[in-house]
N, C-alpha and C positions, 0 to 999 in steps of 0.2 A: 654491310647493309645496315642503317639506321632501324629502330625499334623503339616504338612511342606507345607507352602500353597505356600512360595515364591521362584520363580526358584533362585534368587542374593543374597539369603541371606542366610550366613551359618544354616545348623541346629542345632548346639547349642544356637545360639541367638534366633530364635523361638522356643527353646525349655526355654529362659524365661519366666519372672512371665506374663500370657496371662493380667491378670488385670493393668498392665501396659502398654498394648499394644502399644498404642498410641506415648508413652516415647521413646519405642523402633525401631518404625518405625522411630520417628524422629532423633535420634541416628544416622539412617544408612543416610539419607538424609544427616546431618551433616561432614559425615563420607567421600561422595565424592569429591575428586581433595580437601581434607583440607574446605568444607564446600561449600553449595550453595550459604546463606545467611546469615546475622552478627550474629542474635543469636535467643535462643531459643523464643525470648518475643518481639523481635524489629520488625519494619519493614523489609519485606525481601529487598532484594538486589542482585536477581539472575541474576546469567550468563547467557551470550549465551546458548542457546541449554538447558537450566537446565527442560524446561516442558519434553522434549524427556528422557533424562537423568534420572530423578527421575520416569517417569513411567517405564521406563526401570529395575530400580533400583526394583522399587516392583510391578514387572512382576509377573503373577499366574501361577504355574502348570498348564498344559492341563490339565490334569487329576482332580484335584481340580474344574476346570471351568468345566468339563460337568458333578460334581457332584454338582455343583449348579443351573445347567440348571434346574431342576424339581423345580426349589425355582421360578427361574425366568416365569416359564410358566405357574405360580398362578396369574403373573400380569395381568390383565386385564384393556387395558387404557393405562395412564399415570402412572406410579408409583413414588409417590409424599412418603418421608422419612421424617418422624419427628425424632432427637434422644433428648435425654431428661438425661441428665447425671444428676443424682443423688448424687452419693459419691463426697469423696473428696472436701468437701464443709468446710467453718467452717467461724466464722463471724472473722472480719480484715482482709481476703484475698479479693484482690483485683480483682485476674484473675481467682479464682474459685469460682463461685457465683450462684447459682440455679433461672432459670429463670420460674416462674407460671408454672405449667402444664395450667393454665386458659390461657394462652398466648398464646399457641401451637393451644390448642381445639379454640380459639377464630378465628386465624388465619386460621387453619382448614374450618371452616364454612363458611369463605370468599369463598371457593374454588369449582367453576362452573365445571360440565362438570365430563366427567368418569373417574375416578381414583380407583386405589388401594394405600392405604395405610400403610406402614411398622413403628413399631417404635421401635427404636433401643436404647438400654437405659442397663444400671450398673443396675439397681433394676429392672427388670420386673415385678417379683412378686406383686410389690407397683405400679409401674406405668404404667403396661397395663390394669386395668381395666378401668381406667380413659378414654382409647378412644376404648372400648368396641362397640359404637353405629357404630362402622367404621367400625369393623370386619378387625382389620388390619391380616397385617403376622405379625411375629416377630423370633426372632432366633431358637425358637424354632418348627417353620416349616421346618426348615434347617439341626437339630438336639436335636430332643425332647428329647432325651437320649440319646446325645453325651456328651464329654468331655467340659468343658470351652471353650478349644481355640479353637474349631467348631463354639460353638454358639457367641464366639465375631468375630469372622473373620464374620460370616453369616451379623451380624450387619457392619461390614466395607464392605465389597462385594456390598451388598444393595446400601451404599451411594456412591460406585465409579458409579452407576447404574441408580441413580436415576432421574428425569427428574426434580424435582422439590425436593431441599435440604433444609429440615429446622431444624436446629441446635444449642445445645447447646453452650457455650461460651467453648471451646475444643478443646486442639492440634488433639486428635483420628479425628475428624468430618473433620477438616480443611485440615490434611493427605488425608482422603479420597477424599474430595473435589479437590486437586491438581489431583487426578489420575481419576476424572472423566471427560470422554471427549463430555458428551450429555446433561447437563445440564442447563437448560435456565433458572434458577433464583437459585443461593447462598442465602440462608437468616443466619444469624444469629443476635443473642442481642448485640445493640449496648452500649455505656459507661454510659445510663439511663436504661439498662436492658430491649429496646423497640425493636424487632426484624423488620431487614431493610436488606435491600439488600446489598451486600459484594462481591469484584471477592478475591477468596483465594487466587490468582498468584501477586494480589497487597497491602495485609493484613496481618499484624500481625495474627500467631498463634492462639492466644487469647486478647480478649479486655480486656482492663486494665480500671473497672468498676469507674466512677467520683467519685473523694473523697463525693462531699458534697449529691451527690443522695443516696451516700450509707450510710450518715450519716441521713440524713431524714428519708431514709424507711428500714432502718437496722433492723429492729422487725418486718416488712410486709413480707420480704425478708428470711427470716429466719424460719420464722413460715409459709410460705406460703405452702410448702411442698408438699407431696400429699393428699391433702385435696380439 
């Protein structure tokens, strides 16, 4: 079954690979007046008007939004987002690098007060048992038995949503983060793989991980996994 969440974007390019997603959203961002900012990996360098602009750009169906309202009225509190990207990992990449699930739940535990928690993640299967003790959502409150590109749009919708964003090293997370306009603290892992505070509207895409930390803990990093 097809799934066309954004009003500005043709349907054949969301009728691309959904496991791409991220790629694709960035694609279209690239794509207005010849480019916001210099490139996929750099520092951005946007225009006037470009936060107006690119939300505009990946505007949502009405229809799409009050079928996620029943996702949204599970939140109780603060709805605080962990994603946890899994794939697309492999040792000598720089900008794809898997950060502890113990650094997530660590940080988790730091955190006062009512919240619901979502965690939006490539491997569910593997990585939601891990924050089991939270009783979060996950996409598949959104679409238990929907198609792929329901339950990853479910995970992006979440993080334009969320009050408290904590994220993997990821164009998809950082996308979201541009089009979310209520959130009081961006976290993601910085170039020691330590998660810290970041505005996305002044940040690389993705951090580009220190040669020599990832030469030290290149086997902790690797094996860390979900375990």
């Amino acid at each position: 079954m097809s799934f066309y969440p954004f009003k500005n974007i043709d349907k054949w390019k969301q009728d691309a690979n959904w496991e791409r997603f991220g790629n694709h959203l960035w694609v279209e961002i690239q794509g207005m007046r010849g480019g916001k900012c210099k490139s996929f990996w750099t520092m951005v360098n946007w225009e006037p008007n470009a936060e107006i602009e690119v939300r505009e750009k990946l505007a949502i169906e009405d229809s799409v939004l009050e079928e996620c309202q029943p996702l949204l009225d599970k939140v109780h509190g603060k709805l605080v987002m962990v994603q946890v990207r899994w794939g697309n990992h492999g040792p000598g990449d720089l900008k794809h690098f898997p950060t502890p699930i113990k650094t997530f739940v660590d940080y988790l535990d730091k955190i006062d007060g009512d919240y619901t928690l979502y965690v939006a993640t490539d491997e569910p299967e593997k990585v939601l048992p891990h924050f089991e003790k939270y009783n979060p959502l996950s996409q598949f409150d959104f679409a238990a038995n929907g198609n792929l590109g329901k339950r990853i749009f479910a995970d992006y919708f979440m993080m334009t949503k969320a009050d408290l964003l904590i994220c993997s090293n990821s164009s998809f997370s950082w996308i979201a983060s541009l089009c979310n306009e209520k959130c009081q603290d961006f976290i993601r892992p910085n170039k020691e793989n330590e998660l810290e505070l970041y505005n996305p509207w002044e940040s690389s895409s993705c951090v580009e991980l220190d040669r020599k930390f990832k030469r030290n803990n290149e086997r902790d990093m690797w094996e860390c996994g979900c375990r």
